[in-house]
MDAnalysis code that builds the backbone (N, CA, C; Angstrom):
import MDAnalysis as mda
import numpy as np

u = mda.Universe.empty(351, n_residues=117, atom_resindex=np.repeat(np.arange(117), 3), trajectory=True)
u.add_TopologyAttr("name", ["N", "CA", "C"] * 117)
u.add_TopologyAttr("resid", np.arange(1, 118))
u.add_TopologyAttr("resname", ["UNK", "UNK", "UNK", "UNK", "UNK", "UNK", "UNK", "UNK", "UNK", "UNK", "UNK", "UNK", "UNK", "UNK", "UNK", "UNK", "UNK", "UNK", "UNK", "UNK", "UNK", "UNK", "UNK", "UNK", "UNK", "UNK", "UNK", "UNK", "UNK", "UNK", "UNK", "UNK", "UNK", "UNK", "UNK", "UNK", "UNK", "UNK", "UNK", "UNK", "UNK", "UNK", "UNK", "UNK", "UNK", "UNK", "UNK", "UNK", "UNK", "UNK", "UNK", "UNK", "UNK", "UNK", "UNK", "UNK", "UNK", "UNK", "UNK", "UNK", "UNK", "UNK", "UNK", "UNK", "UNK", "UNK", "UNK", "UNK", "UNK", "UNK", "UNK", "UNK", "UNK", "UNK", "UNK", "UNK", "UNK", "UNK", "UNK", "UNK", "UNK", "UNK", "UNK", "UNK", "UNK", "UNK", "UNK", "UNK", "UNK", "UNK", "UNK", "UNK", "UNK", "UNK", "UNK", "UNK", "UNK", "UNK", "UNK", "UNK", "UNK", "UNK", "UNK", "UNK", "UNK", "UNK", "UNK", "UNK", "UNK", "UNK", "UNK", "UNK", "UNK", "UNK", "UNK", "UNK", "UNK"])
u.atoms.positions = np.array([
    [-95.710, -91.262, -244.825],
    [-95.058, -91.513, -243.571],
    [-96.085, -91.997, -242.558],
    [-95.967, -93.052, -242.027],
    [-96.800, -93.684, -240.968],
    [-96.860, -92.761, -239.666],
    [-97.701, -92.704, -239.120],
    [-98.048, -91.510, -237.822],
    [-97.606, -92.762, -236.170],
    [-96.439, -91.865, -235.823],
    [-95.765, -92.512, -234.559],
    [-97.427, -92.647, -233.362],
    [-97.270, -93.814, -232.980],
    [-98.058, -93.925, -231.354],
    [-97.385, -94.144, -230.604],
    [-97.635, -92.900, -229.231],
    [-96.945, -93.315, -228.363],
    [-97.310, -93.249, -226.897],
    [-96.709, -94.172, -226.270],
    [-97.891, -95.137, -225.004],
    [-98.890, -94.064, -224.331],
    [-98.050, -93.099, -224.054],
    [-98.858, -92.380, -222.879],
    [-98.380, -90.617, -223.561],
    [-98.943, -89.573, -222.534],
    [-98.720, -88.343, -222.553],
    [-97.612, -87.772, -222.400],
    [-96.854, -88.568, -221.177],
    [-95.276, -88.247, -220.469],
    [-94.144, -88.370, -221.775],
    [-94.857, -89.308, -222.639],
    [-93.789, -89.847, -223.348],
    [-93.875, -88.882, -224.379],
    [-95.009, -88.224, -224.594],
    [-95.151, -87.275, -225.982],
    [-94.332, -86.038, -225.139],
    [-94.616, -85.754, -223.958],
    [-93.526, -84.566, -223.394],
    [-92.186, -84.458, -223.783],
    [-92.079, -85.653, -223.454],
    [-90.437, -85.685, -223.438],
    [-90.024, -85.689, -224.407],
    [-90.334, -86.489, -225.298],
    [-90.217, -86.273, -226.762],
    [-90.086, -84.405, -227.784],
    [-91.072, -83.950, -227.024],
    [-91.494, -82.744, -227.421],
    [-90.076, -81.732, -226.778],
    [-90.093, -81.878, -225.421],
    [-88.974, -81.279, -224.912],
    [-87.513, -81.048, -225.305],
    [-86.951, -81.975, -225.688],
    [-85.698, -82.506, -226.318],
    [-85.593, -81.607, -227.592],
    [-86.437, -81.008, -228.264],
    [-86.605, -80.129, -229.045],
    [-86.313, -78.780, -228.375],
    [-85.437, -77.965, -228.704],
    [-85.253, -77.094, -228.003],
    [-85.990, -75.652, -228.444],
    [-86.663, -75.810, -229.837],
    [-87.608, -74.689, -230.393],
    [-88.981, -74.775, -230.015],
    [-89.198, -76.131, -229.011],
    [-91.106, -76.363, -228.738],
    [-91.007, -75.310, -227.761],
    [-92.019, -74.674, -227.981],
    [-92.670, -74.033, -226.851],
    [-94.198, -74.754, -226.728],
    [-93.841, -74.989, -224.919],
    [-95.433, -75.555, -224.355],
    [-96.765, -74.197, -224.114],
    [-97.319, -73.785, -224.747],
    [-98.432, -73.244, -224.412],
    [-99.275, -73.491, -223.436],
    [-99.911, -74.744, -223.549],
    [-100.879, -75.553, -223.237],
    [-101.319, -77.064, -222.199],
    [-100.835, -76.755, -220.913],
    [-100.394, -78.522, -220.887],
    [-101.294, -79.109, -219.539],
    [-102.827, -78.114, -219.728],
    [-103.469, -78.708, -218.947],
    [-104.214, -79.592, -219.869],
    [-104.301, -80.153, -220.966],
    [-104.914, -81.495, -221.448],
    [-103.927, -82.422, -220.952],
    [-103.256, -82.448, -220.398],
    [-102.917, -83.541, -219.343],
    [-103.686, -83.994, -217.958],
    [-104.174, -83.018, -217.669],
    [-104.980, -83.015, -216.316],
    [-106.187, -84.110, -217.036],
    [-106.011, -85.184, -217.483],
    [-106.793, -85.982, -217.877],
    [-107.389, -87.122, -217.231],
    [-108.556, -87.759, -217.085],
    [-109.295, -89.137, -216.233],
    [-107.992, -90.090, -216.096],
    [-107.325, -90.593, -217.364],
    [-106.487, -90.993, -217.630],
    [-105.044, -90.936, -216.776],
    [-104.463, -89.970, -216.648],
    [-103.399, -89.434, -216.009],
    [-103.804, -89.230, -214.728],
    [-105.191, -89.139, -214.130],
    [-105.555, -88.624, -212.824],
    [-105.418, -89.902, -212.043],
    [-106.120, -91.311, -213.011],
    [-106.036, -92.349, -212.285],
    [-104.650, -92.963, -211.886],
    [-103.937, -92.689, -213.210],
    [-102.378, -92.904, -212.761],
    [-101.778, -92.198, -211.820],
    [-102.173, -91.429, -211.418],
    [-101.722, -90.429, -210.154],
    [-102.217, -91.218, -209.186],
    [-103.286, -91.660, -208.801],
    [-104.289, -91.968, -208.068],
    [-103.271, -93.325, -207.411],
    [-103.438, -94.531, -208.596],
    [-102.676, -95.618, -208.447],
    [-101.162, -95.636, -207.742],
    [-100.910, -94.562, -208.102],
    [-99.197, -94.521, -207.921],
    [-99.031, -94.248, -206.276],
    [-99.794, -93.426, -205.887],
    [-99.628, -92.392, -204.496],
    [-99.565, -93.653, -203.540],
    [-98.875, -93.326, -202.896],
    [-98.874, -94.630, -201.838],
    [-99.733, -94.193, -200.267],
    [-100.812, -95.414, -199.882],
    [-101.323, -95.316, -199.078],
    [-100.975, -95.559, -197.907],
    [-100.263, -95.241, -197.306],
    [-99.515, -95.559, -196.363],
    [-98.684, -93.972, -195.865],
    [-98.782, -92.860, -196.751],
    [-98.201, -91.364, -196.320],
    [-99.235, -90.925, -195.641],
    [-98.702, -89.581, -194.461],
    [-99.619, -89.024, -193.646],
    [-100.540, -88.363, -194.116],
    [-101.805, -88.344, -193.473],
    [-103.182, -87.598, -193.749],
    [-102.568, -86.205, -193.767],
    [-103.088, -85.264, -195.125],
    [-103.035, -83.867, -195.152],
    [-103.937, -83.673, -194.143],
    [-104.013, -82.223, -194.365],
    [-104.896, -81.356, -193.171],
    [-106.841, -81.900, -193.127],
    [-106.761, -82.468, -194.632],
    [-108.378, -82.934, -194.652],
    [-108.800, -84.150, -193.922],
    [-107.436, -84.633, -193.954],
    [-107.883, -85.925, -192.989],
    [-108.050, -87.015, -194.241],
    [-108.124, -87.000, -195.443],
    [-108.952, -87.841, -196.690],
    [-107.716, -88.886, -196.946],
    [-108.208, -90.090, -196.028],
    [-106.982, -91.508, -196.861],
    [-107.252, -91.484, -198.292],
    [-105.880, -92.619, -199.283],
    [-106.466, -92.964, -200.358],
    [-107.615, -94.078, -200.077],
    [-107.758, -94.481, -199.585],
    [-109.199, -95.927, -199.687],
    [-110.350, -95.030, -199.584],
    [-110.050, -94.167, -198.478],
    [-111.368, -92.904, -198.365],
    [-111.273, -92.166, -199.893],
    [-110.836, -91.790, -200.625],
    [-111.090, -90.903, -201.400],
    [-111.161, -91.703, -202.645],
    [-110.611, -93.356, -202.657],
    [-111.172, -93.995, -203.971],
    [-112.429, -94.955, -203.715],
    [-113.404, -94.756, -202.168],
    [-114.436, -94.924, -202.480],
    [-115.472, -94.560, -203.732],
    [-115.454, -93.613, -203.719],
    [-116.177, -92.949, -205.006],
    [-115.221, -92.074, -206.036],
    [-114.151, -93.072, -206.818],
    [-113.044, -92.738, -206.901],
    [-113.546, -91.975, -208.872],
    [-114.164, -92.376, -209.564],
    [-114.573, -91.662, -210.883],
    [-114.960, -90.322, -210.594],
    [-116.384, -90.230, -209.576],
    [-117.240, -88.974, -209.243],
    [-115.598, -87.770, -208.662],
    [-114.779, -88.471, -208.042],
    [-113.886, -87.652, -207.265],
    [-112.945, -86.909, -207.963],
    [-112.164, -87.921, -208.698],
    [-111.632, -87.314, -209.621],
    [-112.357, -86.756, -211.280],
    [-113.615, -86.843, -211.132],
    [-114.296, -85.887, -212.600],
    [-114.485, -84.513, -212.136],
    [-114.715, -84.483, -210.363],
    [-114.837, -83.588, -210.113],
    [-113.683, -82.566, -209.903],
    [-112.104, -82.961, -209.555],
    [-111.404, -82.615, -209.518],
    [-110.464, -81.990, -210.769],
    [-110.816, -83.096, -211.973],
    [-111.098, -82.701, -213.463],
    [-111.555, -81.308, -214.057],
    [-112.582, -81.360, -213.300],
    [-113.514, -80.499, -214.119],
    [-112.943, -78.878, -213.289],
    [-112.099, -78.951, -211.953],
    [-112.515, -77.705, -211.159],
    [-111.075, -76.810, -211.721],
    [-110.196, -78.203, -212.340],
    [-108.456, -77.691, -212.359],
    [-109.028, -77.120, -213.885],
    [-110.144, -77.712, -214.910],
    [-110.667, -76.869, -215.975],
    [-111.296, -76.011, -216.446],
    [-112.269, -75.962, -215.143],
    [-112.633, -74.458, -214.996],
    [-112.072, -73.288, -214.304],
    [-110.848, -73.670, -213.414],
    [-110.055, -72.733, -213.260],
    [-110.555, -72.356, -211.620],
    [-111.423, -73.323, -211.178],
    [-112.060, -72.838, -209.463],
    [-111.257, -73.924, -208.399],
    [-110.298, -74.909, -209.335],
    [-109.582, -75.606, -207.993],
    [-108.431, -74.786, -207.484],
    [-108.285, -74.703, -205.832],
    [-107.353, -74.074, -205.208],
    [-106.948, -75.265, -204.193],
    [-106.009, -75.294, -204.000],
    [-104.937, -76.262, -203.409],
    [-105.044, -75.952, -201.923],
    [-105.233, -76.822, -200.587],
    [-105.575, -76.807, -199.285],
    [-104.571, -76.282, -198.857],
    [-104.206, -76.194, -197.701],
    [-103.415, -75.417, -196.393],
    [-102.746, -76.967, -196.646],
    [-101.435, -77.074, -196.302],
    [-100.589, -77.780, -195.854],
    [-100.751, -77.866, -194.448],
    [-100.452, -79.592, -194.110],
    [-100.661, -79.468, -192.707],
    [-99.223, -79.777, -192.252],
    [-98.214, -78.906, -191.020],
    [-97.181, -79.058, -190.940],
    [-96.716, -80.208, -189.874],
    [-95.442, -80.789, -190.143],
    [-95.231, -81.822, -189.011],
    [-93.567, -81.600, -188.801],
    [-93.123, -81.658, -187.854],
    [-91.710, -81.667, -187.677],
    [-90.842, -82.964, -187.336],
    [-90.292, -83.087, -188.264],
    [-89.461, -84.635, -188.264],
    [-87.921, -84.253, -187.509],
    [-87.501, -85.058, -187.306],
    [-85.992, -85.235, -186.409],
    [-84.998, -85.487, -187.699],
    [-83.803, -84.252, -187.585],
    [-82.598, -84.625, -188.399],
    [-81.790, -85.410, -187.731],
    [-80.642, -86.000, -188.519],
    [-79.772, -87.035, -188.375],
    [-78.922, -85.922, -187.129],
    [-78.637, -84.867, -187.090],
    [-77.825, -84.137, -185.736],
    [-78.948, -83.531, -184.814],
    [-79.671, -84.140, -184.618],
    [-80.739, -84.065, -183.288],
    [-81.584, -82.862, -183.741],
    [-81.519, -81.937, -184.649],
    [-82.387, -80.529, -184.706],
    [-83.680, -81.247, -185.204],
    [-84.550, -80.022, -185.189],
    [-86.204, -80.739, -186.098],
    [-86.365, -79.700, -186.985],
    [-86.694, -80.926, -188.474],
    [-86.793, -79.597, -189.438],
    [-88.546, -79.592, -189.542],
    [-89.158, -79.106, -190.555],
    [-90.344, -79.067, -190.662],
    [-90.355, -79.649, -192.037],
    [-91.875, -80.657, -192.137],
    [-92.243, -80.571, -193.179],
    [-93.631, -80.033, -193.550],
    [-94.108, -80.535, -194.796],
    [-95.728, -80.058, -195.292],
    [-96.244, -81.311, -196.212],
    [-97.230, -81.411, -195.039],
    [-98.281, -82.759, -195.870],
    [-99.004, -82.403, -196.214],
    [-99.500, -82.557, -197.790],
    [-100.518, -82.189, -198.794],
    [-101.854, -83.151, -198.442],
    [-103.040, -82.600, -198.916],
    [-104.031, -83.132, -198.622],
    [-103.788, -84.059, -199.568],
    [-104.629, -85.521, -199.816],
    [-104.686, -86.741, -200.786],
    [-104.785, -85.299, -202.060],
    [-105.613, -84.909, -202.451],
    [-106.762, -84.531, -204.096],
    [-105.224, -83.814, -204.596],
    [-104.677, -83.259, -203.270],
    [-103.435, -81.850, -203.772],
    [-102.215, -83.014, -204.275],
    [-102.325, -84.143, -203.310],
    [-101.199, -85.285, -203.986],
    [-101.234, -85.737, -205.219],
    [-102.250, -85.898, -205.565],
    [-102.714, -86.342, -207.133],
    [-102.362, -85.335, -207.669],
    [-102.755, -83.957, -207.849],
    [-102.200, -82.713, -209.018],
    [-101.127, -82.320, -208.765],
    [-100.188, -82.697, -207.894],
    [-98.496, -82.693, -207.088],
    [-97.989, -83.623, -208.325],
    [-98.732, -84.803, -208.259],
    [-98.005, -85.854, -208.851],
    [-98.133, -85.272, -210.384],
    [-98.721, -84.934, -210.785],
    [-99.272, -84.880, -212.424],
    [-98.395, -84.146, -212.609],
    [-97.957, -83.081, -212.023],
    [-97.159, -81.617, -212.290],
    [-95.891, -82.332, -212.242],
    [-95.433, -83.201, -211.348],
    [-94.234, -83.456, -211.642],
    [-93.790, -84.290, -212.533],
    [-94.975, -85.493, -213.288],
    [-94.345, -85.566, -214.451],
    [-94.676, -85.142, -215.460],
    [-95.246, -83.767, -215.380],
    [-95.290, -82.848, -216.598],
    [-93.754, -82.158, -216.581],
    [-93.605, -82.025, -215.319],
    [-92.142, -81.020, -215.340],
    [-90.779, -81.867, -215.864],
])
């Protein structure tokens, strides 16, 4: 039997999921260079600065060193996720609700998680 390839990680999830006897153990080998940059790419530069203040152009200056380092901290188990910085937007019947803007680094492992989920 020939051994299936398939494009990316998301796609081996889903695949895996649809199975209703997989159990996921394991699913920080996703937190990969790979998947980080696709996070990276995707995030749109143009959403509000979290509490760090860090644009994407600012944070893909030294965009390998940033995310190996961010790599390495979600694998050793020492990354912790920033303070949300809060802002209150206007509903469609005049009230203000609140939201929470993630710092850029927390947007990238936001993003990964959700298409792990």
């Amino acid at each position: 039997m020939q051994k299936m390839l398939f494009p990316n990680s998301w796609m081996r999830i889903s695949l895996a999921a649809k199975h209703t006897n997989t159990i996921f153990n394991n699913l920080l080998c996703h937190f990969n260079m790979e998947n980080f940059r696709e996070a990276f790419d995707c995030l749109n530069a143009n959403k509000a600065l979290g509490i760090d203040g860090i644009s994407k152009k600012q944070y893909g200056e030294n965009l390998e060193a940033n995310l190996m380092n961010l790599k390495e901290r979600i694998h050793n188990g020492s990354y912790k996720p920033q303070n949300k910085r809060e802002k209150m937007i206007p509903k469609s019947n005049g009230k203000m609700r609140p939201i929470a803007i993630s710092s850029f680094e927390d947007k990238i492992v936001e993003w990964i998680i959700g298409k792990i989920l």
